[in-house]
VOGU-3710 file (C-alpha; in Angstrom, 3 decimals, decimal comma):
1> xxxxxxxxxx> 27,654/7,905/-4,847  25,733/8,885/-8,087  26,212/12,599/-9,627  23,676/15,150/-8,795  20,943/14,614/-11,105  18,880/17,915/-12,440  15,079/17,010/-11,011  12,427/16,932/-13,943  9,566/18,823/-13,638  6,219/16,659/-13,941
11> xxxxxxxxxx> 2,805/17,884/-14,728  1,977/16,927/-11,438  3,699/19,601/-9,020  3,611/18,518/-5,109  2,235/21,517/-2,798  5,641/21,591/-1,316  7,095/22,378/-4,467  6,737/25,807/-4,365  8,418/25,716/-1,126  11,454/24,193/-2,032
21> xxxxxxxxxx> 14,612/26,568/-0,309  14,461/25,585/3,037  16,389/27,959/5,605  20,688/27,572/5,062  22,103/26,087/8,266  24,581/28,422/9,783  27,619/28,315/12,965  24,750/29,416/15,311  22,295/26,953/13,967  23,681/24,075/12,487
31> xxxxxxxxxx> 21,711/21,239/10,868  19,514/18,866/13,039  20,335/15,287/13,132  16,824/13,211/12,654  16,630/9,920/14,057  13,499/7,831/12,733  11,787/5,286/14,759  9,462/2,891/12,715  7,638/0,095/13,644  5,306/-2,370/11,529
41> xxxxxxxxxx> 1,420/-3,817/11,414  0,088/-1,666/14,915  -2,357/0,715/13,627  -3,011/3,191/16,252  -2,595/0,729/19,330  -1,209/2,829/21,641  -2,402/4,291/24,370  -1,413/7,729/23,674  -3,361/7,122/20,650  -6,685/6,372/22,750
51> xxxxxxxxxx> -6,567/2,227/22,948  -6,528/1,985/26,904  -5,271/-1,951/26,768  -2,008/-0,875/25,010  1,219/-0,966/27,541  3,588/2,034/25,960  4,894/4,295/28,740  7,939/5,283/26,330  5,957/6,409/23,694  3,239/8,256/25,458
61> xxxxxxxxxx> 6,343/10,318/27,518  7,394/10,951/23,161  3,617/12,089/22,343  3,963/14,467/25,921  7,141/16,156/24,590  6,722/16,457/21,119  3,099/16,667/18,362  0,908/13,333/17,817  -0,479/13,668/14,513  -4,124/11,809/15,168
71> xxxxxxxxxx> -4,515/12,090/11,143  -1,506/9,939/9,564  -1,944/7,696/7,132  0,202/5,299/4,660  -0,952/5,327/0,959  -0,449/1,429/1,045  -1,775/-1,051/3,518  1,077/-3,025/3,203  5,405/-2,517/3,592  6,941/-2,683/0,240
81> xxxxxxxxxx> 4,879/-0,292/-1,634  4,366/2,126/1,480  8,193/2,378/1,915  8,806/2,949/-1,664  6,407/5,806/-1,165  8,379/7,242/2,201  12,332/6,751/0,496  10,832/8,526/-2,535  8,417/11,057/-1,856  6,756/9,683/-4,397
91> xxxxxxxxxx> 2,894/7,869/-5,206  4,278/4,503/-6,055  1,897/3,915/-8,909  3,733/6,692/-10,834  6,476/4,828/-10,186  4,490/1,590/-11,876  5,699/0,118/-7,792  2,172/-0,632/-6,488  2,382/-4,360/-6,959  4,138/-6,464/-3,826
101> xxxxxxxxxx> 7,401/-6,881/-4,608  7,401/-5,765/-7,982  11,011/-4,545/-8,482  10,425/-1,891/-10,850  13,281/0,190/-11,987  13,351/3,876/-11,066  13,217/7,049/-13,732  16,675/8,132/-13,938  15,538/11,753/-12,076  13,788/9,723/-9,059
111> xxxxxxxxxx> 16,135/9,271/-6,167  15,699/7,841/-2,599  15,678/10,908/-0,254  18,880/10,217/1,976  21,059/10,675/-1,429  20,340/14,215/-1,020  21,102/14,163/2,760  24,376/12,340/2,396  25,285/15,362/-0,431  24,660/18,156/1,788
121> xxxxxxxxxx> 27,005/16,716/4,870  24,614/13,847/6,677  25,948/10,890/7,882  22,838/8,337/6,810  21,790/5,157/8,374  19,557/2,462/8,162  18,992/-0,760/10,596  17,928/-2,236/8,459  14,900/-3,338/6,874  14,441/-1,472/3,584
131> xxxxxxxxxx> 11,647/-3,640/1,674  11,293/-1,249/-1,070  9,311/-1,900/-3,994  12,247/-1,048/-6,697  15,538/-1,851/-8,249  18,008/0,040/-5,803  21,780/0,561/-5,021  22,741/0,601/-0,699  26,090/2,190/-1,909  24,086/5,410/-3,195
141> xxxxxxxxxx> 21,530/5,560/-0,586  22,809/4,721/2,858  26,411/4,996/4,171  25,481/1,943/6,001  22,597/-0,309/6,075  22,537/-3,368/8,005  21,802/-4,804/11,503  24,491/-2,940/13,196  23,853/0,285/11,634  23,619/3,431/13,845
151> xxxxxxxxxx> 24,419/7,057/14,101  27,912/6,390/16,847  29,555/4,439/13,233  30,041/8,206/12,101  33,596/9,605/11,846  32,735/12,981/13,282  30,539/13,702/16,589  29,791/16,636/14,820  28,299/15,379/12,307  24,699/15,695/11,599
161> xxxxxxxxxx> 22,848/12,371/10,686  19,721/10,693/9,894  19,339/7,579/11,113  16,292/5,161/10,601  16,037/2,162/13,211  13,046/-0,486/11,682  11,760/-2,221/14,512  10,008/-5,554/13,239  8,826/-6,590/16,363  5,224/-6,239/16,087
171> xxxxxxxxxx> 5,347/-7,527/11,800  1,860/-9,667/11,900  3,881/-13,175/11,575  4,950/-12,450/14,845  1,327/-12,438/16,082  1,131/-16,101/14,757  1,711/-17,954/18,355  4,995/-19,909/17,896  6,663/-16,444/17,405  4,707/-14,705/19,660
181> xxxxxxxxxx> 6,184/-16,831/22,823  9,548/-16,295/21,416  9,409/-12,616/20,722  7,892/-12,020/24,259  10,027/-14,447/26,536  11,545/-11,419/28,488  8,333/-10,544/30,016  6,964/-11,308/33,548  3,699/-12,901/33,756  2,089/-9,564/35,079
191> xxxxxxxxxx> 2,997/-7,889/32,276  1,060/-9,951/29,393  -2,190/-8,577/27,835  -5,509/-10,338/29,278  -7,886/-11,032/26,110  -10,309/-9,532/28,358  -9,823/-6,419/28,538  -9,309/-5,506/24,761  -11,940/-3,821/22,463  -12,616/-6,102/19,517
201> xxxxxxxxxx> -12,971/-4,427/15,855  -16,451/-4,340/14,416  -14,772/-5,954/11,881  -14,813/-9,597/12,951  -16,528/-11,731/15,238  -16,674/-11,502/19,427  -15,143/-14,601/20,140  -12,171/-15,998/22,002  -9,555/-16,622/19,645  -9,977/-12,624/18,115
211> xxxxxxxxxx> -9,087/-11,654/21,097  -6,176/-13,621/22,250  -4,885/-12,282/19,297  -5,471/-9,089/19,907  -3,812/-9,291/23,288  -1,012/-10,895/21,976  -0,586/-8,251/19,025  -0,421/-5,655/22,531  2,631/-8,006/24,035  4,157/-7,249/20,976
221> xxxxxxxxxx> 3,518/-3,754/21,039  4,828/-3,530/25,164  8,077/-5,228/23,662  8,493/-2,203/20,714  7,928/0,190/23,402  10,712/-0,721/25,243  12,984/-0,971/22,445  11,574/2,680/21,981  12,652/3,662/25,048  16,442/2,280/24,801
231> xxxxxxxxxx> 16,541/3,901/21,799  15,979/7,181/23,015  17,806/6,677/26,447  20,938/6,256/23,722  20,287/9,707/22,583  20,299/11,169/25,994  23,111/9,058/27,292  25,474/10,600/23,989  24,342/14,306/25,052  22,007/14,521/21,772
241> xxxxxxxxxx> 18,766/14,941/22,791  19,113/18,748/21,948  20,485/18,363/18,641  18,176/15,183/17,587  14,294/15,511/15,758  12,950/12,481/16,131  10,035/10,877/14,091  7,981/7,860/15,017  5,927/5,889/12,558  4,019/2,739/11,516
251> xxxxxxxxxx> 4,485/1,614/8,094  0,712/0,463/7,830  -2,149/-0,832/9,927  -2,239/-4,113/12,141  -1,663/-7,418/10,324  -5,683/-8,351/10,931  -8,304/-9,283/8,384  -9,524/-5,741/6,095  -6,577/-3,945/7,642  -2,962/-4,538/6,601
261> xxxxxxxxxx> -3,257/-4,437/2,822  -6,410/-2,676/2,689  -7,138/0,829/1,403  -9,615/1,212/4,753  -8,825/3,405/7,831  -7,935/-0,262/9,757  -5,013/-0,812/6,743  -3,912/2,834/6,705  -4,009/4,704/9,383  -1,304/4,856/11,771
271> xxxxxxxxxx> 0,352/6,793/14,942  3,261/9,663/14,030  4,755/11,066/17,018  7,304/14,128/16,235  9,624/15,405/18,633  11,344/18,764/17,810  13,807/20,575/20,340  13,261/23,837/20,818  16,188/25,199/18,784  14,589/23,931/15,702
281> xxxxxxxxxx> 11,045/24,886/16,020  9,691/26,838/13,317  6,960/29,278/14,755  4,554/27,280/16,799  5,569/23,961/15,683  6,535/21,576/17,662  5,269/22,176/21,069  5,308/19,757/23,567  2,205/17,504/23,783  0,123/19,330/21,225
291> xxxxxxxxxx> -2,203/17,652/19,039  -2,206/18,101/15,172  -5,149/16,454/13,307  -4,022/18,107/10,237  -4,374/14,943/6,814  -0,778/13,900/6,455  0,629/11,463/4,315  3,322/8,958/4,716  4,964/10,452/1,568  5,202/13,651/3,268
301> xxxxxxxxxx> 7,805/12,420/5,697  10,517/12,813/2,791  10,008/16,201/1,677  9,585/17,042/5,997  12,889/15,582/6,404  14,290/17,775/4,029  12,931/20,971/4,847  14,265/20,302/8,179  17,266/19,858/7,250  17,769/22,705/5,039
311> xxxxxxxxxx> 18,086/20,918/2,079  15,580/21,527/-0,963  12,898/19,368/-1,747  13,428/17,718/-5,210  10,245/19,060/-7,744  9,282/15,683/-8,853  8,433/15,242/-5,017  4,721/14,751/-4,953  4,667/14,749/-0,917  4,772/18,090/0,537
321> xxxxxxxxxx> 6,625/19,110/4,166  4,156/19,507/7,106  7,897/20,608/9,582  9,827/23,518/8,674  9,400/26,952/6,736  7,505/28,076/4,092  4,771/25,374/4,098  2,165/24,979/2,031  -1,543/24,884/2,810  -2,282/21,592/5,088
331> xxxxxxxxxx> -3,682/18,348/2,792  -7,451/19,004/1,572  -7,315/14,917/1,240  -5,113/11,700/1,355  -4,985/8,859/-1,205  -4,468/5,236/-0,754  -4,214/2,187/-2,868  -4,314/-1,772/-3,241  -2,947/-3,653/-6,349  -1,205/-7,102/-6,825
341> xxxxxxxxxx> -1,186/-8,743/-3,087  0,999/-11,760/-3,387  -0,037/-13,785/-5,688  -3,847/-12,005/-6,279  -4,500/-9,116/-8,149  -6,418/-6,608/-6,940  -6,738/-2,760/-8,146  -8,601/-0,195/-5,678  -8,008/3,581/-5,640  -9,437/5,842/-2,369
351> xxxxxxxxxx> -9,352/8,830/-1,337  -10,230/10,547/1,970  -10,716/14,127/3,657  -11,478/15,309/7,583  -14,675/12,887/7,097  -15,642/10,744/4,466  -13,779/7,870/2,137  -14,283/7,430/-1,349  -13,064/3,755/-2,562  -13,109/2,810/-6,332
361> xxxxxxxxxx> -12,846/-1,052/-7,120  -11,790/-1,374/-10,994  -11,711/-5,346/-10,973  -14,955/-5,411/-8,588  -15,688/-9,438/-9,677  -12,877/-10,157/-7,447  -14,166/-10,509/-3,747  -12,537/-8,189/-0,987  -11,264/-11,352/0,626  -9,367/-13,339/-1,714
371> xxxxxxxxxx> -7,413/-16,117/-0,572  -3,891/-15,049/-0,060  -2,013/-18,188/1,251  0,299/-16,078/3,552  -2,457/-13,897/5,095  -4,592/-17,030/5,574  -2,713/-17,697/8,471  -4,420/-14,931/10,315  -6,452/-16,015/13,243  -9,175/-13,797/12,165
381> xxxxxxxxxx> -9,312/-14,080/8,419  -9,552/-18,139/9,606  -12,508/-17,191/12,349  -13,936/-14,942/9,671  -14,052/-18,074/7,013  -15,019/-20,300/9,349  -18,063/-18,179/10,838  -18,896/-17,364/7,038  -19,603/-21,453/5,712  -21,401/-21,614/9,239
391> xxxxxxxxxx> -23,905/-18,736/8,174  -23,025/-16,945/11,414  -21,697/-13,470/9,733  -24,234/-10,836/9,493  -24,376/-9,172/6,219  -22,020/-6,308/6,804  -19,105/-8,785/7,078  -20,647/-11,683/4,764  -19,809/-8,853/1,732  -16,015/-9,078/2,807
401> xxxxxxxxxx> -16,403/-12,268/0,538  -19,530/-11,991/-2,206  -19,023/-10,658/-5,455  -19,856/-8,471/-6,963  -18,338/-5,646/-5,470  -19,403/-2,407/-5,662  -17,458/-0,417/-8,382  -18,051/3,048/-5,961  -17,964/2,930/-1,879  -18,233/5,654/0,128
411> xxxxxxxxxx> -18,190/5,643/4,240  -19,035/8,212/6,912  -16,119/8,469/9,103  -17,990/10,055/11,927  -20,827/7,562/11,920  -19,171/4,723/10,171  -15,233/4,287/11,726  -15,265/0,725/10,850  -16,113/1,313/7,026  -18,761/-1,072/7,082
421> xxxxxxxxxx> -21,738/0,986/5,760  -21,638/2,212/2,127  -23,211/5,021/1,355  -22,330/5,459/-2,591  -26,177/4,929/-3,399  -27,271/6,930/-0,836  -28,784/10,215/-2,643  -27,986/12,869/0,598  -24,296/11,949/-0,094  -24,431/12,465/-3,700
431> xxxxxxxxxx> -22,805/15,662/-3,657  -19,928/14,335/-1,274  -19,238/11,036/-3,367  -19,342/13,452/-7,002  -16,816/15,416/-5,006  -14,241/12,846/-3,987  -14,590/10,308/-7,140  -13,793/13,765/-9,445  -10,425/13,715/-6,385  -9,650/10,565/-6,923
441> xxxxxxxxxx> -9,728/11,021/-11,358  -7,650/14,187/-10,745  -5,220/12,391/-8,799  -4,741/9,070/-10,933  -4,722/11,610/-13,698  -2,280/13,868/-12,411  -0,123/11,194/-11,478  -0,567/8,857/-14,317  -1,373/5,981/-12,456  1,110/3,425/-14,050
451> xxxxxxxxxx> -1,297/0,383/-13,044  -3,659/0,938/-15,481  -1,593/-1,589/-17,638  -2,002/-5,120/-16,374  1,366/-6,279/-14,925  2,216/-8,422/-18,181  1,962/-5,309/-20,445  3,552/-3,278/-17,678  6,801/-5,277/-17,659  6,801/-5,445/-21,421
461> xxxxxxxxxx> 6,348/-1,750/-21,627  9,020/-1,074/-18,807  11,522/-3,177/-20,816  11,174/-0,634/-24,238  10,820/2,344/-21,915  12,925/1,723/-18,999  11,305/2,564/-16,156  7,422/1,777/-15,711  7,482/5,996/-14,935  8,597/6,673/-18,935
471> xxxxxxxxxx> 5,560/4,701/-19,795  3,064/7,772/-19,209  5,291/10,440/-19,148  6,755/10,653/-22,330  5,545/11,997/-25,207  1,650/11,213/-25,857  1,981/9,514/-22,695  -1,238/11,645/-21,093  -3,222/11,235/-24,078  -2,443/7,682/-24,003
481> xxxxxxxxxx> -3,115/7,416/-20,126  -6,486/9,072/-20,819  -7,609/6,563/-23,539  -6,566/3,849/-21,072  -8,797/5,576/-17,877  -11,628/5,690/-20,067  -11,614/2,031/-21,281  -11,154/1,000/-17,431  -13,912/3,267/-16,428  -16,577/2,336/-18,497
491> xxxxxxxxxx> -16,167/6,123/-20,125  -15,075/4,413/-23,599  -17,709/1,911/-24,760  -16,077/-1,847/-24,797  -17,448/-2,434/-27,922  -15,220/0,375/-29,533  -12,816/-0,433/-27,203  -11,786/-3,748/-28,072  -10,971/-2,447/-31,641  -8,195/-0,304/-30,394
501> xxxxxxxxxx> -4,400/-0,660/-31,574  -3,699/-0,394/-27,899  -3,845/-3,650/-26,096  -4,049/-2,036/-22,688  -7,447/-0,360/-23,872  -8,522/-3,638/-25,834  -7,056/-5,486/-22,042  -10,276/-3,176/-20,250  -12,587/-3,451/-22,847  -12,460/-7,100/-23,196
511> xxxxxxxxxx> -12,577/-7,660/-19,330  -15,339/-5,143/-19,575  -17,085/-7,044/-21,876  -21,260/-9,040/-20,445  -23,893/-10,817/-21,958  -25,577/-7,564/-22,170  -23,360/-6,603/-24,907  -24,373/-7,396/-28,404  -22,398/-9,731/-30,115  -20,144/-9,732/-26,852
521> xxxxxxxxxx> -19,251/-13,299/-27,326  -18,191/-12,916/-31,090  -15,761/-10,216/-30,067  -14,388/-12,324/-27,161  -13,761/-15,292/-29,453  -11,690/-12,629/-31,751  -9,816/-11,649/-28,794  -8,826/-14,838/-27,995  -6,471/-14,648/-31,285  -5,491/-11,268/-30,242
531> xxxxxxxxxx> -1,506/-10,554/-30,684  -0,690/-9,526/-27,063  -0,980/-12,942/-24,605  -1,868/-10,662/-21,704  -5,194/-9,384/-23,930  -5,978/-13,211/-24,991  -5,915/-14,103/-20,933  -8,515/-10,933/-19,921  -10,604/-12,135/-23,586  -11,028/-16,175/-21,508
541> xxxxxxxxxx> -11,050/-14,887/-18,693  -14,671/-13,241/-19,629  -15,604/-15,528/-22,511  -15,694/-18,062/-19,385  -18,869/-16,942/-17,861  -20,348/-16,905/-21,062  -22,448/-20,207/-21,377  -21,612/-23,135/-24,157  -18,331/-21,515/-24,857  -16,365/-23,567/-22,187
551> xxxxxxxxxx> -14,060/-25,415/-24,727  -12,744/-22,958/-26,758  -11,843/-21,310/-23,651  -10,309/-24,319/-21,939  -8,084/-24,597/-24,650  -6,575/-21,111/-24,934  -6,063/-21,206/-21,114  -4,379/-24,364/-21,213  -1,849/-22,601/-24,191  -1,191/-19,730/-22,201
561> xxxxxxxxxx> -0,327/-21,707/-18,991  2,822/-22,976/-20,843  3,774/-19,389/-21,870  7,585/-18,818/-21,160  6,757/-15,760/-19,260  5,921/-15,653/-15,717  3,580/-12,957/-16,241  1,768/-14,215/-18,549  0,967/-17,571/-16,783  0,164/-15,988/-13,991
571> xxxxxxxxxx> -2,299/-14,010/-15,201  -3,728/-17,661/-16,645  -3,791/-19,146/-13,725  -5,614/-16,668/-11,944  -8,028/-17,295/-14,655  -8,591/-21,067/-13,818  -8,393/-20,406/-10,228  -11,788/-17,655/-10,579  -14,113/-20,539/-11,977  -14,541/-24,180/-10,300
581> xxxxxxxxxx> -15,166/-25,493/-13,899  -11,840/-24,121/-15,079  -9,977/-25,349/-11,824  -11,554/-29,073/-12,653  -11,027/-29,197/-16,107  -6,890/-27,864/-16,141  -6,530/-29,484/-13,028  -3,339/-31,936/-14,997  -2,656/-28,712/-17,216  -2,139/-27,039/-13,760
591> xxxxxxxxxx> -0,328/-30,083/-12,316  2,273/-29,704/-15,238  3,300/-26,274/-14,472  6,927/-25,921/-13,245  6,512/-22,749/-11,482  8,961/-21,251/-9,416  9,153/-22,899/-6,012  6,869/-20,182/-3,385  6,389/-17,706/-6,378  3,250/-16,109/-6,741
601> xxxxxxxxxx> 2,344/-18,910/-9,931  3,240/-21,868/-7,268  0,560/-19,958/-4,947  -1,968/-19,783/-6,627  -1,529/-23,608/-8,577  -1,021/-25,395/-4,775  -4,661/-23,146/-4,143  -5,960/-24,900/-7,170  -4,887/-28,386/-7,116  -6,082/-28,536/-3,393
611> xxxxxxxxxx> -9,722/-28,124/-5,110  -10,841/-24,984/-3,030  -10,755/-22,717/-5,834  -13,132/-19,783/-5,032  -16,606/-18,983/-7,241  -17,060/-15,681/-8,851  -20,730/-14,753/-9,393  -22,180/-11,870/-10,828  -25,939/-10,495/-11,409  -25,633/-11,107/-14,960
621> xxxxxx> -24,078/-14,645/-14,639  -20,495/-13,067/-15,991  -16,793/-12,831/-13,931  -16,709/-9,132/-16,236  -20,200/-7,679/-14,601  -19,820/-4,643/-13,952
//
């Protein structure tokens, strides 16, 4: 087990940092043991939670004894980066961990939560999916982690512990039919969902196959239940019911279409179900089947643990507790994100109170929709495609795929659950959307919002820093951040921009860079000799949508898809892949690659060389329009 480390104090103090010293444990009241329940890719879909169709007797009799928290929400629409957010109380773009399976490498002060447990007596747990988004040692975080895992492998009954019991049952592959039958051969024929009788999302289309997957996502969600309920019959069988808090959770929404990986409601909202016995009730907290619509975060559920167990919460902590004394003041808003998906980069910021979402799209050429070759097994991304080259999707869910976005969104919860309607130009919510984009600049500010680098420069940096983290936080690291948030904002002109000795500043104003622009294409052609090969991809990347400069930009394309750095010819590729013309013309360049076998290059070449490479239009004829 590592050393105690002494926590560093960041600019950017969590509420429940000021609320740190947690009551001691004593003889009379010793520690509670926590046992976490988690389950992936089911939104809200129980019944307890209001969807009628849903079969889940185990957890509704949890939400009846303990608090259902109707306002939880992931920061993440997808696992890795929303778990690296829960082990480390932490905003994963901080940690420069946003990007799927990214592997970034932790600031020495940032720990995974149970370290802390384990040092103050806990016997800690995990079976056994971890999935987080970092470069991490079992040894230091869990006393065991694997498929047989569990709180009875302690040496002591007295012992408190914390264990964490991923149930993967309901993951959206599982959806997929093959695995469906096998993952729900123990049930009678009564007990399977009728597509019927479920309520189909505004999101997609009416039609048969939505909702035999729906149905089947609900025979999924009957089987978690009832590994729920064995779970918890354990606890009462052993006599620690009484001693036990226990914590249910979703790591994101359902595995449809503009849900899992999306910043939306449908990607992050999900059920939390606390239980609490009596013993260990703080106050009013905890009584059984109340209702709590406080905002809470995922990346509260550290810093809760903690405070529950009488064991300070860390200051670099930027979750607060929502369990336990000395709370702070409940959430005034929750934050979510989207970057690199796979093998397609993306980068969205949003933020949300008690009834409207703010989303910010910084790459907004990119459609909502990109093709993501595992996701595009989903039966409704494939009903959504197939209704959208048949003209049958009204205009609401045509925009899933057209370009360009809009760089500012901004829904009405209350009117708008669904997230369909965007209200950003609408001039009676001008005072809410001023509100929450000045929220969502205060929070990538405060955080300094690692992904403002493009993942080349981000790994370079990492390498001379250390940790992605060190980039922006040491010194003239927020002056630097700020230069960088104004070049990606449009708040430093592209035309001074591109002059910078920055390249991540020269990266944004060169993306940033139209027609409109005087002498625009001169100062893409000069970026095309630029030092950094990340810079020279975003300067052909734009110079491509620039008429009768298609060679020149073939040519340094075809260069950088040789580079020696994965990165780097990623980034490239993802260039070709944006314009047909590019895709045509590299098609052997592309061919030649000798990517990785299933990496995140070989994606997105096999997407190319099958000749479906997606257009990106704009209203001024350029992929950088902004």
């Amino acid at each position: 087990m590592r050393p105690v480390l002494i926590s560093v104090v960041l600019t950017f103090l969590p509420a429940g940092s000021a609320f740190s010293h947690s009551a001691a444990p004593t003889a009379d009241h010793p520690r509670p043991s926590i046992l976490w329940i988690s389950c992936e890719d089911i939104s809200p879909h129980l019944r307890c939670f209001g969807d009628t169709a849903a079969t889940t007797p185990h957890l509704d009799r949890l939400a009846r004894s303990g608090v259902r928290y109707t306002r939880a929400f992931t920061c993440y629409g997808v696992c890795a980066p929303s778990r690296t957010a829960i082990i480390t109380g932490m905003w994963p773009p901080t940690l420069g961990a946003g990007h799927m399976r990214s592997k970034a490498r932790l600031p020495a002060h940032v720990r995974c939560f149970p370290e802390y447990l384990r040092e103050a007596g806990y016997y800690c747990c995990n079976n056994s999916k971890t999935d987080y988004n970092f470069h991490w040692n079992a040894a230091d975080v869990w006393d065991d982690t694997s498929r047989s895992a569990h709180w009875k492998n302690r040496t002591s009954d007295d012992q408190p512990f914390f264990a964490v019991f991923n149930l993967t049952v309901t993951h959206e592959s599982r959806v997929w039919p093959k695995n469906w039958k096998k993952a729900t051969s123990d049930l009678t024929p009564d007990e399977f969902h009728d597509p019927r009788n479920v309520t189909v999302p505004d999101l997609y289309p009416d039609v048969p196959p939505v909702r035999s997957a729906i149905a089947r996502l609900l025979d999924l969600i009957l089987v978690m239940d009832r590994r729920v309920g064995r779970l918890l019959a354990e606890l009462d069988e052993a006599g620690l019911t009484d001693r036990t808090i226990v914590v249910f959770w979703s790591d994101h929404g359902d595995g449809f279409a503009r849900a899992k990986r999306w910043v939306h409601d449908s990607g992050t909202r999900v059920p939390l179900i606390v239980r609490i016995p009596e013993r260990y009730r703080t106050g009013g907290q905890g009584r059984p089947g109340t209702v709590d619509d406080q905002l809470i975060s995922l990346i509260d559920l550290a810093p809760t643990v903690l405070n529950l167990a009488g064991v300070p919460i860390p200051d670099h902590m930027q979750g607060q507790p929502f369990l336990g004394p000395n709370l702070p003041p409940p959430r005034q808003y929750v934050y979510s994100a989207r970057d690199r998906i796979d093998e397609r980069f993306d980068f969205v910021r949003s933020v949300r109170d008690g009834r409207y979402r703010y989303v910010r799209n910084f790459v907004p050429w990119l459609p909502m929709l990109q093709h993501v070759q595992y996701s595009e097994r989903s039966v409704t991304r494939q009903v959504l495609r197939q209704h959208l080259a048949k003209g049958l999707l009204p205009e609401h869910l045509a925009a899933f795929f057209t370009v360009p976005r809009p760089r500012d969104e901004l829904y009405d919860l209350q009117a708008d659950p669904w997230e369909l309607h965007n209200l950003a130009g609408d001039p009676s919510c001008a005072a809410d959307l001023k509100r929450l984009r000045t929220a969502c600049d205060r929070w990538q500010r405060r955080m300094r919002d690692a992904h403002l680098l493009p993942e080349a420069l981000l790994i370079e940096e990492e390498a001379r820093c250390g940790s992605r983290f060190d980039i922006f936080h040491g010194p003239g690291g927020e002056q630097r951040w700020q230069r960088v948030f104004d070049a990606a904002t449009g708040l430093l002109p592209a035309a001074a921009g591109v002059r910078s000795d920055d390249p991540a500043v020269r990266w944004w104003s060169l993306t940033r860079l139209t027609p409109s622009v005087p002498d625009a294409a001169v100062l893409l052609q000069q970026g095309l000799q630029d030092a950094s090969a990340a810079v020279r991809v975003a300067a052909a990347r734009s110079l491509s949508g620039f008429p009768g400069h298609r060679p020149v930009v073939r040519d340094a394309l075809a260069t950088l898809l040789q580079d020696n750095r994965e990165a780097i010819r990623h980034a490239a590729i993802l260039a070709v892949d944006e314009q047909p013309w590019l895709a045509e013309t590299l098609k052997d360049a592309v061919a030649a690659m000798m990517p990785r076998r299933g990496g995140n290059v070989d994606r997105v070449r096999t997407h190319v060389l099958r000749g479906d490479a997606f257009p990106v239009a704009s209203d001024s004829g350029s992929p950088s329009a902004p």
